[in-house]
MMTF fields as JSON, N, C-alpha, C and O atoms, coordinates in Angstrom:
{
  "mmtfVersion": "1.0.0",
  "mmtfProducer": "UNKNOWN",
  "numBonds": 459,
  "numAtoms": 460,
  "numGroups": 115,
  "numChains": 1,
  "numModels": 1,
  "chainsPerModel": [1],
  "groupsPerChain": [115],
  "chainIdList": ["A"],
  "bondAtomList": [4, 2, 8, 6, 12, 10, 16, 14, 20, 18, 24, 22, 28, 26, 32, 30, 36, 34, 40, 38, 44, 42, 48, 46, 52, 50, 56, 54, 60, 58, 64, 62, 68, 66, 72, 70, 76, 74, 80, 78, 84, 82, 88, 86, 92, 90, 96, 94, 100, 98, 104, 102, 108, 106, 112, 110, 116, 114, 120, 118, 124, 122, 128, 126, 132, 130, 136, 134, 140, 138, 144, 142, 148, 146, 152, 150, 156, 154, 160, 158, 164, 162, 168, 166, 172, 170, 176, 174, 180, 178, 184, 182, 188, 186, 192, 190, 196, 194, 200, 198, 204, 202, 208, 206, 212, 210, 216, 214, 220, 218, 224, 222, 228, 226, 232, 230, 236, 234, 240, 238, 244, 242, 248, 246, 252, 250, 256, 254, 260, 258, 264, 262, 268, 266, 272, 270, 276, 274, 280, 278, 284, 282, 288, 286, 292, 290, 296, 294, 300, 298, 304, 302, 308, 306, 312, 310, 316, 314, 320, 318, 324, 322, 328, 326, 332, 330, 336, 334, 340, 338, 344, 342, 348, 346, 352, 350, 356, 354, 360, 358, 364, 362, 368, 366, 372, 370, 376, 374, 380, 378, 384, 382, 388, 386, 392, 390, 396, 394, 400, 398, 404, 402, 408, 406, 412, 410, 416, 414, 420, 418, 424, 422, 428, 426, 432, 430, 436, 434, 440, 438, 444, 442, 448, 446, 452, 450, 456, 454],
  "bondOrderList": [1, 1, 1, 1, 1, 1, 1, 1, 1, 1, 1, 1, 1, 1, 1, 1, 1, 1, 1, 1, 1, 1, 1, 1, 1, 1, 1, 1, 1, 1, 1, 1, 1, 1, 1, 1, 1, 1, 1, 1, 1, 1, 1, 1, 1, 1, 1, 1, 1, 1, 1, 1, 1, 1, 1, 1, 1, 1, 1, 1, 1, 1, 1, 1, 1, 1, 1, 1, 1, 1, 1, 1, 1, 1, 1, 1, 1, 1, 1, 1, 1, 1, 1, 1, 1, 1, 1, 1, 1, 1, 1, 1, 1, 1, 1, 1, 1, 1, 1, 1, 1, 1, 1, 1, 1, 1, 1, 1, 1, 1, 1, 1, 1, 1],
  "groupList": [{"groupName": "UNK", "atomNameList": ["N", "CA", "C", "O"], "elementList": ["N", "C", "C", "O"], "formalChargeList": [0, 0, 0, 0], "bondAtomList": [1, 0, 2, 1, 3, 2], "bondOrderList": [1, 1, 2], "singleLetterCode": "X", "chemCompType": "L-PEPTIDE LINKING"}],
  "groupTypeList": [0, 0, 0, 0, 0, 0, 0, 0, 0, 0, 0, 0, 0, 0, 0, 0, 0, 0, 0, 0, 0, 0, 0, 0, 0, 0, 0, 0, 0, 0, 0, 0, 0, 0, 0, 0, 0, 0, 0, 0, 0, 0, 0, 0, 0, 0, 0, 0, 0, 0, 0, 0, 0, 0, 0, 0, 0, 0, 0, 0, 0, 0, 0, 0, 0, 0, 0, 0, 0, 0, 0, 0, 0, 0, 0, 0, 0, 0, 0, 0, 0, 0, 0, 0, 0, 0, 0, 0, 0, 0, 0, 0, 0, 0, 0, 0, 0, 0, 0, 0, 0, 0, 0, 0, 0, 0, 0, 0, 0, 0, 0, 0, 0, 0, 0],
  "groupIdList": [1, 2, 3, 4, 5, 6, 7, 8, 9, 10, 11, 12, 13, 14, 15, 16, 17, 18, 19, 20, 21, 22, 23, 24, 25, 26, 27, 28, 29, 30, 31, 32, 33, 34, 35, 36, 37, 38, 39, 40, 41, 42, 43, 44, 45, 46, 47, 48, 49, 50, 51, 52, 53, 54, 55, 56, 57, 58, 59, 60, 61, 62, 63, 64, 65, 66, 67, 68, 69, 70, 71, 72, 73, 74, 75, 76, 77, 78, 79, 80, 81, 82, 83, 84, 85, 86, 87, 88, 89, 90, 91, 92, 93, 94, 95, 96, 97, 98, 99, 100, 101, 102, 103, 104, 105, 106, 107, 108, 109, 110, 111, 112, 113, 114, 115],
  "secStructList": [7, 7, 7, 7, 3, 3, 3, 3, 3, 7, 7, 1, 1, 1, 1, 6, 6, 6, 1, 7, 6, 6, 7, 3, 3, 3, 3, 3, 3, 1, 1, 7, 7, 7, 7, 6, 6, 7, 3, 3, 3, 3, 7, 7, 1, 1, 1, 6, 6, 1, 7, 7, 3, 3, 3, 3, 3, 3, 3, 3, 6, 6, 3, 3, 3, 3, 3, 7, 1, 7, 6, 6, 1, 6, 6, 7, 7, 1, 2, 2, 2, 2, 7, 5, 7, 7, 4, 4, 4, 3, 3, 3, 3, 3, 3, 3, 3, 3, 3, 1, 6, 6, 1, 7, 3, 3, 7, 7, 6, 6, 7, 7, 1, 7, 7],
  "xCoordList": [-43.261, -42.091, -40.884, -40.73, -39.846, -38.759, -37.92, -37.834, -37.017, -36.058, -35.181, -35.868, -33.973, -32.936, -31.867, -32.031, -30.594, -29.895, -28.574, -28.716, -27.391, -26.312, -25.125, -24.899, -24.485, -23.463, -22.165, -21.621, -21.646, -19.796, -18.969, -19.244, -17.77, -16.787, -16.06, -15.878, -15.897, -15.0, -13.374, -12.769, -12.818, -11.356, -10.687, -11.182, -9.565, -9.182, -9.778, -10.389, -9.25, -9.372, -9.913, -9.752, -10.567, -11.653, -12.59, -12.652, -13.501, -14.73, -14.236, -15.113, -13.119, -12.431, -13.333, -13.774, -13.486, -13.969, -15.133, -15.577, -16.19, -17.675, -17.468, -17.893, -16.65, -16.549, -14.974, -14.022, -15.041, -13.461, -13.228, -14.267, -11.631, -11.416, -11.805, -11.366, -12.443, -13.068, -14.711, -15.343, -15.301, -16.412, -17.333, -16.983, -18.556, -19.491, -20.582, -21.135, -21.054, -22.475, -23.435, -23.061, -24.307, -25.743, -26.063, -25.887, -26.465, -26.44, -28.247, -28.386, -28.897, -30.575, -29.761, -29.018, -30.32, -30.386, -31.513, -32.732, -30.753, -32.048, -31.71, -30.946, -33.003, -33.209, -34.23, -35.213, -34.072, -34.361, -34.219, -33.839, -34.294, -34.199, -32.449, -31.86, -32.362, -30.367, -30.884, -31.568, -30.628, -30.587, -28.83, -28.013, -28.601, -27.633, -27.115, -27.905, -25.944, -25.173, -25.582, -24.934, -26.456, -26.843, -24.859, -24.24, -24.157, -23.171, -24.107, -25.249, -23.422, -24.062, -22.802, -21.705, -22.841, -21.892, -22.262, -23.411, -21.096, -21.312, -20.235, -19.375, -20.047, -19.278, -18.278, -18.74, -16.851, -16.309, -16.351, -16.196, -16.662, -16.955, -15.873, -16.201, -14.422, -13.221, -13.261, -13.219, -13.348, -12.913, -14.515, -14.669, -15.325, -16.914, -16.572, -17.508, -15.974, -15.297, -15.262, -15.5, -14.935, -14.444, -16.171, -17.154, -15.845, -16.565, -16.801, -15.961, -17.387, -16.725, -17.972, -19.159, -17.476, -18.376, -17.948, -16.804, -19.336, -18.615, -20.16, -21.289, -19.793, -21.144, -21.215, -20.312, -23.095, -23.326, -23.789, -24.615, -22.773, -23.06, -23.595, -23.917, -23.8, -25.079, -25.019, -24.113, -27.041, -26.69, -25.694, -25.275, -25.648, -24.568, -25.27, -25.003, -25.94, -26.358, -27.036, -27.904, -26.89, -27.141, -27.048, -27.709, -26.294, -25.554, -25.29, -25.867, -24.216, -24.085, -22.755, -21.932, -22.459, -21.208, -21.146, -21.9, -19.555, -19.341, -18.226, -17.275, -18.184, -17.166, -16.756, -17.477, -14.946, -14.623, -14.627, -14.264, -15.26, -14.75, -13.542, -13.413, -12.875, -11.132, -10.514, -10.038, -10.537, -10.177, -8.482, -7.938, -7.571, -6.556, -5.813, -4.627, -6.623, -6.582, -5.572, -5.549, -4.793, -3.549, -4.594, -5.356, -4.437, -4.848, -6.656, -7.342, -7.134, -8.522, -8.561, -7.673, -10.217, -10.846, -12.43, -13.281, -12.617, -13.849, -14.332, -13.589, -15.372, -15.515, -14.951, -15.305, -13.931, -13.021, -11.662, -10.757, -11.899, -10.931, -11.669, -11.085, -12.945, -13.536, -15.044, -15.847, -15.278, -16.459, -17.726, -17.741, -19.005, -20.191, -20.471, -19.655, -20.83, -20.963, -22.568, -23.482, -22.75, -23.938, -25.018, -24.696, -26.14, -27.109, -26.723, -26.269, -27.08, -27.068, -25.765, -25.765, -24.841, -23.924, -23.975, -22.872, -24.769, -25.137, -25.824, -26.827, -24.929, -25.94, -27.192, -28.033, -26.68, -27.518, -27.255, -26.223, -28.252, -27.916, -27.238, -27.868, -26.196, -26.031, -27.068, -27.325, -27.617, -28.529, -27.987, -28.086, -27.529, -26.767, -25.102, -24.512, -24.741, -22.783, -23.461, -24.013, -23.277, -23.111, -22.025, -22.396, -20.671, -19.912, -18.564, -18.189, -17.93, -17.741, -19.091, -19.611, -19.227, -20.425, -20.549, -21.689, -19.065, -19.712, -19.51, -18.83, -19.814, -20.477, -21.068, -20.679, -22.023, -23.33, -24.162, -23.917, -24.825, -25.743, -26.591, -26.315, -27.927, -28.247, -28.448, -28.594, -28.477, -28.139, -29.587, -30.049, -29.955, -31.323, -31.257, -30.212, -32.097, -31.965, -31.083, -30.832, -30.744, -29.672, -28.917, -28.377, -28.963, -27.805, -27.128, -26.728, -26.962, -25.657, -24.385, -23.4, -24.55, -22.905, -22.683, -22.577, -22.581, -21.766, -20.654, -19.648, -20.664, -19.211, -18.288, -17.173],
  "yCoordList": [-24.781, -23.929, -24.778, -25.715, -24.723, -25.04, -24.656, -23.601, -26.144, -26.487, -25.476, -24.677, -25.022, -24.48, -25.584, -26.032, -26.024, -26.622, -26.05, -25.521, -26.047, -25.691, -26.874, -27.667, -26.649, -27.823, -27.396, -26.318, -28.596, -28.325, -29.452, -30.627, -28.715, -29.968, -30.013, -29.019, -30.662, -31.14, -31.143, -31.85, -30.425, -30.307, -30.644, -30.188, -31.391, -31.014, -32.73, -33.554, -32.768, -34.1, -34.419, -35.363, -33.425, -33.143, -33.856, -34.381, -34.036, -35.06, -36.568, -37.433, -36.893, -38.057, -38.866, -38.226, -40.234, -41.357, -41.131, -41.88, -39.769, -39.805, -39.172, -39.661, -37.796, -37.531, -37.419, -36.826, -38.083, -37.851, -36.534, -35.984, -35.698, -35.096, -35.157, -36.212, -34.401, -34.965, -35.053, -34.715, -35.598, -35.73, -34.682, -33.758, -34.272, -33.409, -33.496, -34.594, -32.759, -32.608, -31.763, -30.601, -31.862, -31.532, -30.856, -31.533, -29.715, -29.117, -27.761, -26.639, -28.455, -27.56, -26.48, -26.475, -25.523, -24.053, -23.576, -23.737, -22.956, -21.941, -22.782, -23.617, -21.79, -21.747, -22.998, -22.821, -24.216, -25.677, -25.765, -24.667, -26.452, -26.776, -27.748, -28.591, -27.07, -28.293, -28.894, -28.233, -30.316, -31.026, -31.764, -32.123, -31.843, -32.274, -33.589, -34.186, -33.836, -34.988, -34.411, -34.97, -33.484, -33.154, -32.636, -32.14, -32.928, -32.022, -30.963, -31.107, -29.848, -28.85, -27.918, -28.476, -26.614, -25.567, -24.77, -24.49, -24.188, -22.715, -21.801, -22.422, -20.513, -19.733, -19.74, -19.9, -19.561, -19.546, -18.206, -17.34, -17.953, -16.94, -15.647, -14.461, -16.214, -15.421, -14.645, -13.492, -15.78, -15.34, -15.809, -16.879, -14.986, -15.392, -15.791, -16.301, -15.69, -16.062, -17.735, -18.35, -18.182, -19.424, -20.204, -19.842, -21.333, -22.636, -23.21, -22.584, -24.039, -24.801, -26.259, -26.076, -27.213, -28.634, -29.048, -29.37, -29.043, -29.822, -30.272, -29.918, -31.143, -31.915, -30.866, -30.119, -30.628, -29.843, -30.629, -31.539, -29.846, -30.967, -30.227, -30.758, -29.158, -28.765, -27.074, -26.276, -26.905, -26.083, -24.683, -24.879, -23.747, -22.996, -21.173, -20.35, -21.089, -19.636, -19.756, -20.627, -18.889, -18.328, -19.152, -19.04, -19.913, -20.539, -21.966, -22.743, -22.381, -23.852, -24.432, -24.032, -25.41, -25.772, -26.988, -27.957, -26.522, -27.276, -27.742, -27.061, -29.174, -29.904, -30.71, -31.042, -30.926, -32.205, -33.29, -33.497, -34.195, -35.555, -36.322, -37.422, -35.625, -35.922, -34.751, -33.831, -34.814, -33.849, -33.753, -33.109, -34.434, -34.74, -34.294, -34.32, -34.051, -33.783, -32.435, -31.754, -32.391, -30.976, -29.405, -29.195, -28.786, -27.429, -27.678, -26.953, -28.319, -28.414, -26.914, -26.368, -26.54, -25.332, -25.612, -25.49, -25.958, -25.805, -25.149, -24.301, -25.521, -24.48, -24.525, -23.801, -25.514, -25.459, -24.41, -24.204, -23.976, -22.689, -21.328, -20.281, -21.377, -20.027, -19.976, -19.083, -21.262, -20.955, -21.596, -22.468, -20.858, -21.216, -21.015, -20.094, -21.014, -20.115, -19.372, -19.944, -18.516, -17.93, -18.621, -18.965, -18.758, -19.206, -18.781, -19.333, -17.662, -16.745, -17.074, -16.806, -17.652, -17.956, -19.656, -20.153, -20.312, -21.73, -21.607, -21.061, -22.265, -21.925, -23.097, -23.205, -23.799, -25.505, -27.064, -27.425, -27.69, -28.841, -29.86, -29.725, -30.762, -31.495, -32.794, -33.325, -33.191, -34.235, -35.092, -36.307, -34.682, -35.913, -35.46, -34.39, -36.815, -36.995, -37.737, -38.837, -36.802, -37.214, -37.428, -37.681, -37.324, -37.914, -37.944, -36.957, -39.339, -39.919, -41.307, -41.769, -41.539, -42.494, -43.465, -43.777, -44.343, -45.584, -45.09, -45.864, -44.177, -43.266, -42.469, -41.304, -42.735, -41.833, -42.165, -43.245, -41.553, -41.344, -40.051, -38.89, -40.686, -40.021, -39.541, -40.455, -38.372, -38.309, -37.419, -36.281, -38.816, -37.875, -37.233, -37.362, -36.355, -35.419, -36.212, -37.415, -35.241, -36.001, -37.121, -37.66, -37.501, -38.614, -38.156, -39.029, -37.16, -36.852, -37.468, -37.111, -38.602, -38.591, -39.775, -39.145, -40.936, -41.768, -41.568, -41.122, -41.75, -41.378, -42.317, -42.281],
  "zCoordList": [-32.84, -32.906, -33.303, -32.519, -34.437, -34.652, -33.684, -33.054, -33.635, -32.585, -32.911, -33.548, -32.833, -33.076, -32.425, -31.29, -33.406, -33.403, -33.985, -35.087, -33.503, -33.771, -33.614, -32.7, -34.869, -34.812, -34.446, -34.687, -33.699, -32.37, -32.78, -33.024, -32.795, -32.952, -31.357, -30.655, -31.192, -30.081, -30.126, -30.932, -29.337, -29.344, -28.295, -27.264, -28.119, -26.837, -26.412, -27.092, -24.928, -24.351, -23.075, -22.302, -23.06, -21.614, -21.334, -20.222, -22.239, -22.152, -22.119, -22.099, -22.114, -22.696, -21.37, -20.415, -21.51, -23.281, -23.672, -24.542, -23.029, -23.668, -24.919, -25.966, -24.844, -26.3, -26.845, -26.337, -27.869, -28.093, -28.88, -29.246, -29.334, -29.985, -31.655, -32.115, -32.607, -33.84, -33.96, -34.96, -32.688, -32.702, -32.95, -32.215, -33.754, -34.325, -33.345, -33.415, -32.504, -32.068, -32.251, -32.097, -32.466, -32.508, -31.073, -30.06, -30.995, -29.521, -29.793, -30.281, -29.346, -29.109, -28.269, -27.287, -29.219, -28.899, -27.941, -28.006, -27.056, -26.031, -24.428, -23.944, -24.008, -22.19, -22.054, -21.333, -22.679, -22.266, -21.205, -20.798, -20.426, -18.735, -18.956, -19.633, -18.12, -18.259, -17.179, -16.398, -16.954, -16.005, -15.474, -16.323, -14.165, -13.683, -14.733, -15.464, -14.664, -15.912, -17.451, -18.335, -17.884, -19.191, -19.402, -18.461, -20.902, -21.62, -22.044, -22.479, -21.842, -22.75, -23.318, -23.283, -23.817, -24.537, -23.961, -23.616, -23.739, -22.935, -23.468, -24.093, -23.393, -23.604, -22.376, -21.246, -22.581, -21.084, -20.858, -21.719, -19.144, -18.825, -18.947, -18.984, -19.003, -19.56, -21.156, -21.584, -21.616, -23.037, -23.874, -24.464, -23.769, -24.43, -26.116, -26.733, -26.455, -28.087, -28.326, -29.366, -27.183, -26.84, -26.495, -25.849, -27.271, -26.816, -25.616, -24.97, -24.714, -23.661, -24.118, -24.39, -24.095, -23.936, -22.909, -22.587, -22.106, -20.506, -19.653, -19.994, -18.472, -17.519, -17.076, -16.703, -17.085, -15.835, -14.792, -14.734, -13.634, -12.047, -11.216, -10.153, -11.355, -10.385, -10.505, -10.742, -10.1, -9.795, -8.529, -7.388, -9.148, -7.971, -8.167, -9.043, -7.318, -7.48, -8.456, -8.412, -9.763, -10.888, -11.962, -12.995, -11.744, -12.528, -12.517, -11.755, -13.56, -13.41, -13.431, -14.254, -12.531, -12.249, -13.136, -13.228, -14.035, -15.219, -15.0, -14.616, -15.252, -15.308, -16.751, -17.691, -16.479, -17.749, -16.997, -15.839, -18.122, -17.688, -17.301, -16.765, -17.633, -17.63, -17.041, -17.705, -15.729, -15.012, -15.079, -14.182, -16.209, -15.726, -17.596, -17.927, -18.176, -19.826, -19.384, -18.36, -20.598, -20.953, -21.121, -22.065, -20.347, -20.591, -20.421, -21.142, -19.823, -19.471, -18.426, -17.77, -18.668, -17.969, -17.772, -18.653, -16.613, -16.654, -15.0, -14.506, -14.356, -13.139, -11.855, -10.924, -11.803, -11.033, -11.094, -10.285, -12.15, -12.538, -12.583, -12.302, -12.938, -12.91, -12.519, -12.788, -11.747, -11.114, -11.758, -12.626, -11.03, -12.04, -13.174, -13.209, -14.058, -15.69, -15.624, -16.219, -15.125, -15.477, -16.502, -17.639, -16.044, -17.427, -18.878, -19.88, -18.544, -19.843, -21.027, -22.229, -20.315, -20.941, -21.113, -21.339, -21.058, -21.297, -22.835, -23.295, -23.267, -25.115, -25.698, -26.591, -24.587, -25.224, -24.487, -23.921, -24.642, -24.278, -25.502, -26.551, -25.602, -26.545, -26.354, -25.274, -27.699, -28.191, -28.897, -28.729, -29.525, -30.444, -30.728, -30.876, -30.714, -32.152, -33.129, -33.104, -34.083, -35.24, -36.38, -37.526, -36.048, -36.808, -35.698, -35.066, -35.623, -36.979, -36.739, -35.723, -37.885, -38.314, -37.396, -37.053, -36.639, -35.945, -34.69, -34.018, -34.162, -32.6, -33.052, -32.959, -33.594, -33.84, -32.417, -31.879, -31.996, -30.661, -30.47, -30.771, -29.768, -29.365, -27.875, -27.064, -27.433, -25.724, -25.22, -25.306, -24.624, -23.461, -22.625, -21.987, -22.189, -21.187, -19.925, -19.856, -19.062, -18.013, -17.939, -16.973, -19.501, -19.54, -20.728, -21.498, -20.967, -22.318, -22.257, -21.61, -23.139, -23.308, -22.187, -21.135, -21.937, -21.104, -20.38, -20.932, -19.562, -18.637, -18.945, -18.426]
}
């Protein structure tokens, strides 16, 4: 079965220093197993239009409690503002940055992304 892969840019200064603003990821599509420390994309549960790249730190009910790395970044949102994010609204785990060229990486299960 083909992977499904969808490509994310990163905005914003949340993930700051695993991912910076600019950075391109590679994010496997589907109900993969998320493991605790995995980044993944999620829709925010407010505004489903909207992106979110953020750690998942555990599970919570239904769902998964998402955090930024930079809890201290301008206008950051993650589940300290609105909670768990429902599965269903988890779109993927990120696997790889692929641009810009000299932070190219790849990120294994439960270790996406360096802290």
């Amino acid at each position: 079965m083909p992977v499904a892969l969808k490509a994310v840019a990163v905005t914003g200064e949340s993930m700051l220093p695993a991912l910076r603003p600019g950075d391109l990821l590679l994010v496997r599509v589907g109900r993969r197993r998320v493991r605790a420390g995995d980044v993944v994309v999620a829709r925010h549960p407010d505004r489903p239009g909207l992106l979110l790249v953020k750690r998942a730190g555990h599970r919570d009910g239904e769902g998964w409690w998402l955090e930024s790395d930079n809890q201290r970044a301008a206008g950051r949102q993650d589940s300290w503002d609105f909670g768990a994010v429902p599965d269903r609204l988890v779109l993927g785990r990120v696997v790889a940055r692929y641009w810009p060229p000299s932070r190219v990486a790849v990120f294994p299960a439960g270790r996406s992304a360096a802290r």
